[in-house]
N, C-alpha and C positions, 0 to 999 in steps of 0.2 A: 504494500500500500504506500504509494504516495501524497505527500503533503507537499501546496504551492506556497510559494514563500511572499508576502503582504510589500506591495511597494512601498515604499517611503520614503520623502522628501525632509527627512528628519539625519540631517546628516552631519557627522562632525564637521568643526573647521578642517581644512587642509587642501592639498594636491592632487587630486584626481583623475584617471584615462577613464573617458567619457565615448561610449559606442554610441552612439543617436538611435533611436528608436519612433521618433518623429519628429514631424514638422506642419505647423495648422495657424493660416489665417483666420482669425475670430474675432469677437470681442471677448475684451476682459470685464471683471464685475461691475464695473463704473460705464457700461457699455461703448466703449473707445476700442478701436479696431486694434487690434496688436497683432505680430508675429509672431508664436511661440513655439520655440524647439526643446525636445524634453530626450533624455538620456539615462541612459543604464550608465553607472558607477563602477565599474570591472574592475577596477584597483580596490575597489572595499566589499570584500568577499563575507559573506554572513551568510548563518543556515536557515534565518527566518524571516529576513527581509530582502528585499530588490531595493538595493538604495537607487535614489535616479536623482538626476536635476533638473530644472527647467531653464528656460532664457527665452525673455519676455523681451520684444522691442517692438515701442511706440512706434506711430506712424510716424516718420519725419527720424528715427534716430540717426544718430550718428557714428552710433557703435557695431550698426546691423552686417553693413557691408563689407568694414574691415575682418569681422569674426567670422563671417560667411568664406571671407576671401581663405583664412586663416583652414578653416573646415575643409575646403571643396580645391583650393589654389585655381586652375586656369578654371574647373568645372563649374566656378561660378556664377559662369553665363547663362548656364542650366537651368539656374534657379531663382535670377535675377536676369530683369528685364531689360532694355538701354534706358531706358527714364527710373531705372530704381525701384521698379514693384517687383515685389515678389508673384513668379509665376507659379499658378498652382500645377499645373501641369509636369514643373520640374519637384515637384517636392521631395519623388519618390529617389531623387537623387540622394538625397540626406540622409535615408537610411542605412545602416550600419555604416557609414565614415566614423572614424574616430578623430578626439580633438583631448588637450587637459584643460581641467579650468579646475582653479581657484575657488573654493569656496568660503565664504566670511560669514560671521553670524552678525545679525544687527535686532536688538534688543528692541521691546515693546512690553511697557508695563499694562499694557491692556491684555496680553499674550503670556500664559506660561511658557512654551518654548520660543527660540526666537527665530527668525525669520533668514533662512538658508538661502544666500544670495549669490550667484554666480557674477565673482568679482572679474575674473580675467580669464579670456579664452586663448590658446595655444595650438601649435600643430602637436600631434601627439608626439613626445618626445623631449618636450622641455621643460613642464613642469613633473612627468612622473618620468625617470630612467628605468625604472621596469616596472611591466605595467601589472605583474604578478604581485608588488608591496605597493601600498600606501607611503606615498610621499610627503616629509612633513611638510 
């Protein structure tokens, strides 16, 4: 018999290799259209959760393109348009690429735990050296 293990965006701070698992135009709760790409955390192995991240970019960002670039290198013409939109049609491009990113905690006294934020995206290889341990 087996047991599936519970995702969770409840992650320590640190360094992480990030496999993507998706990518989805929507809105967010405040109804504002955002980009959002979400990942499995394969550097933080656990028997009972799927830790993953997400990464949220507003319409207009300025960090979208560069991370994107960072992700995907020349392929991401695939998934961006010449005017800068994301095309849905390439999105399928995003899945399983891997990337590391950063993650920071940032505290909320209205919140028991605090809010698990993808500070900085990488080509995989520079913030984890192997992607078997967790990088402080």
């Amino acid at each position: 018999m087996k047991g599936y293990k519970e995702n969770s965006f409840d992650v320590p701070e640190g360094n992480y290799r990030m496999k993507i698992v998706s990518g989805a135009v929507g809105a967010d709760r405040y109804g504002s259209e955002r980009f959002r790409i979400v990942g499995d955390l394969t550097s933080l192995p656990c028997r009972v959760y799927n830790y993953q991240a997400g990464m949220n970019y507003k319409d207009g960002s300025s960090e979208m393109l560069p991370d994107l670039h960072k992700i995907l290198g020349a392929e991401v013409v695939k998934v961006v348009g010449e005017d800068g939109q994301v095309l849905q049609e390439g999105l399928h491009h995003l899945q399983g690429k891997e990337c590391d990113v950063q993650i920071v905690h940032i505290s909320n006294p209205k919140h028991e735990k605090p809010f698990c934020k993808v500070a900085r995206v990488t080509k995989s290889g520079v913030l984890v050296k192997d992607p078997d341990a967790r990088s402080a």
